[in-house]
N, C-alpha and C positions, 0 to 999 in steps of 0.2 A: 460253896458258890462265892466268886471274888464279884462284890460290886463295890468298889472302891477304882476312884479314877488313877490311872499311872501315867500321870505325865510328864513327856521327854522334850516338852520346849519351853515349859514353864519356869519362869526366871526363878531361880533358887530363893534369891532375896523374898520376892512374891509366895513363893511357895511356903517358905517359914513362916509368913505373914498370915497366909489364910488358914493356918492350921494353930497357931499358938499365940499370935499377937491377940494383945486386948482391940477390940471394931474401933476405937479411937484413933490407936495410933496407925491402922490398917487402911484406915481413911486416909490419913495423911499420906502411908507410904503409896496407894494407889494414886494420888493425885501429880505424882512427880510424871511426866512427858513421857520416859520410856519406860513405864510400868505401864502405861495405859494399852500397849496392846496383847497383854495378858490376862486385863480382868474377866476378855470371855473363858480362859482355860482355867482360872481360879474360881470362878463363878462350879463348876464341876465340886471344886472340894469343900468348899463350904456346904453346898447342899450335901454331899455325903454325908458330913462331919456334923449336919443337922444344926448349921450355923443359921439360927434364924435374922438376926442384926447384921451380919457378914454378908449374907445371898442378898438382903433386901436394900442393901449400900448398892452393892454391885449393880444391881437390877433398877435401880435409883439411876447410875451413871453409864448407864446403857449397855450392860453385858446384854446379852439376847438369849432366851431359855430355850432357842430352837434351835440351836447353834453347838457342835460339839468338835473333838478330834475325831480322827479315822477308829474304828473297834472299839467307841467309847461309849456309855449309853448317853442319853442324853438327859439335863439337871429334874424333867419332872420323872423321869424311870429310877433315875438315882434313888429321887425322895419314895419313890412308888414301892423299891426294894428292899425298905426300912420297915420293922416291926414297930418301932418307937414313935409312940403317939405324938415326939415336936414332928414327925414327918405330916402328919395332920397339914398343922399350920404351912410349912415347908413349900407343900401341895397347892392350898390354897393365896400364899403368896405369890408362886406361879402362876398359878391360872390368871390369878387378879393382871400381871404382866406376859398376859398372852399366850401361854403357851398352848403349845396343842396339845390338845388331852389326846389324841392317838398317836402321838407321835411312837416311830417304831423305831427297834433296833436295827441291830444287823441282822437277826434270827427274826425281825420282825415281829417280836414282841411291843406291844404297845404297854402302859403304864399301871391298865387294870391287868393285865397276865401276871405283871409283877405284883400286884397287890395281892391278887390272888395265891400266887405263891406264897406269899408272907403271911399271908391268913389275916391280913391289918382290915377286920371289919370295919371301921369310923373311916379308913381311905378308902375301903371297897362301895362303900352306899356314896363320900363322897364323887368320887369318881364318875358313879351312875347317874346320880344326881344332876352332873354337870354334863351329860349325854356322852357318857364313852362307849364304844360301842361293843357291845355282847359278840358282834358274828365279826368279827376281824378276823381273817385267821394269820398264824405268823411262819415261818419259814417251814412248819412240819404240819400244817394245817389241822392245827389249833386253834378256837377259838378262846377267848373267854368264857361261853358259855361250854366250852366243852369239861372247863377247871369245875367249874358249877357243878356240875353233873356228876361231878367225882365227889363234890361235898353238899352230902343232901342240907344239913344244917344250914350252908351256905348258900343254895340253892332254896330253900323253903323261905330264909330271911327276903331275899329279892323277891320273891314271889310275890311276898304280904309289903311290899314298898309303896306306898299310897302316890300317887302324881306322878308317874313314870307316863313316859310315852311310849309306850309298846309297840306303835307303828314307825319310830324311827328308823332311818335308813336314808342310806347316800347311795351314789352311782354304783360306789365298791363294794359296800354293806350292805346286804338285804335284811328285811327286818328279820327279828326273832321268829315270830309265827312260823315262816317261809324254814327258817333252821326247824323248828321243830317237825313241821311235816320232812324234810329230809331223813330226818332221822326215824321218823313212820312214831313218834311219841303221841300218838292222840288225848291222854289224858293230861300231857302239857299241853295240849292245844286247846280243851278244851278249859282247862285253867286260864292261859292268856286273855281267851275272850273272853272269859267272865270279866277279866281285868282290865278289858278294853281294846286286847290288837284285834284288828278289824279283817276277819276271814275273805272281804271283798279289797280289799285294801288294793292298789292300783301300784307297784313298783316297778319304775321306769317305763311309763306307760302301758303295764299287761298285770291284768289278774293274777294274784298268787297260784290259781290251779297253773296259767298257763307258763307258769314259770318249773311249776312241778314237774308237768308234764315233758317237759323241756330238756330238765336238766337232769332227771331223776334216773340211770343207767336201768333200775328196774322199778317196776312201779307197781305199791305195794296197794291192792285192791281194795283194803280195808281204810287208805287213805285216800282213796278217790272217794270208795265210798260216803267217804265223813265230807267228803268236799260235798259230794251230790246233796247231802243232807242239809249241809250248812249255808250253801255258798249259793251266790246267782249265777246262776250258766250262763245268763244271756248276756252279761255283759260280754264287751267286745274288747280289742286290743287296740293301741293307735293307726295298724294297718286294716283294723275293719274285722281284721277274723275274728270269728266263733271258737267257740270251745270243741266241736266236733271238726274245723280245721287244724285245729291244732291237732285235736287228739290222733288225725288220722294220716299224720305225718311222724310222732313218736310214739305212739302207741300200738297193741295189739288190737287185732278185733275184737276179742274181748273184751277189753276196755273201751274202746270206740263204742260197743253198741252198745255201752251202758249210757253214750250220750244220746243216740238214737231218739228221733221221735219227741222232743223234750217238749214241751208244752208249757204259755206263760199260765 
């Protein structure tokens, strides 16, 4: 796998600079007029090159970590696709200058995939730490959490993660819980909530059943069931519906009259 950056407009001078000059004289040669509009594309090979004083010069004189060429990843994926613990620090210099911790590729890979990949546990808990997200998924619909899943050892570390938010989630992410019922896991569900994600939990105004309900092609009866057990039915959606409207719009009647009759 190449993750090293190849770049075709970076001033030759520059590029010898960030790869082999001592950060002293790097400074200087970055400060000359027409080197200054390269230090975003040099800002790339210092992070690869796991130049910690080099990226943090740059990042000082306003490269931008959000900022890349066309099919290039971007300087926190760079650091993210490093096994070598200065990637640690690398990461966390980043972040300190903004960068998006989800920022994606072209495969739409975000920075935990790639950490993932690289097995760098000290980047993988940072990463979570600083709320990147587990249900992203990336151009072949991948999650993060789906890499987890292929490594129990690394899968059982995040589990025992103490101070996570478990209900996190944006417009695009839905939390974890919501992934795990997709995938009909009830004894990761029932793990979560010991650890706090909240079976009522309210994303983008509707109940996680009735997101289940929704979006689930089939729907597996022994995860309704764990809803009916778990969950409040009577909560409502921001349009007012019930659970037995929803249900009786994707669901079977089989599953419908299991909402039937429901009693507070």
């Amino acid at each position: 796998m190449h993750i090293g950056p190849e770049s075709t407009l970076l001033n030759p001078s520059l590029n010898y600079a960030a790869q082999d000059t001592k950060t002293k004289s790097f400074e200087k040669i970055i400060e000359y007029p027409k080197m200054q509009m390269y230090i975003q594309e040099s800002l790339n090979i210092c992070v690869s090159n796991l130049d910690y004083s080099k990226t943090k010069l740059l990042l000082e004189k306003g490269a931008n970590p959000n900022v890349t060429q066309k099919l290039q990843l971007y300087p926190l994926q760079y650091a993210a696709a490093k096994s070598d613990q200065q990637s640690l620090k690398i990461v966390s210099l980043l972040l300190k200058h903004h960068a998006w911790i989800d920022i994606q590729d072209e495969d739409l890979n975000t920075p935990l995939h790639w950490a993932l990949v690289k097995k760098n546990v000290p980047l993988i808990i940072k990463l979570i730490r600083n709320g990147a997200s587990l249900t992203k998924k990336n151009l072949y619909d991948i999650t993060p959490f789906d890499l987890f899943l292929k490594e129990k050892d690394l899968l059982h570390m995040i589990l025992e993660m103490e101070n996570i938010d478990w209900n996190a989630s944006t417009q695009s992410d839905f939390p974890l819980l919501l992934e795990v019922f997709y995938k009909s896991n009830l004894h990761l569900a029932k793990w979560l909530m010991k650890k706090g994600a909240d079976i009522d939990y309210r994303y983008l105004d509707s109940p996680l059943i009735f997101h289940y309900l929704k979006n689930t092609p089939i729907l597996d009866r022994k995860v309704i069931l764990f809803f009916i057990q778990h969950a409040n039915l009577f909560l409502l959606d921001s349009k007012g519906n019930t659970i037995s409207n929803v249900a009786s719009k994707y669901a079977d009647a089989g599953i419908c009259s299991l909402f039937y009759n429901l009693k507070k």
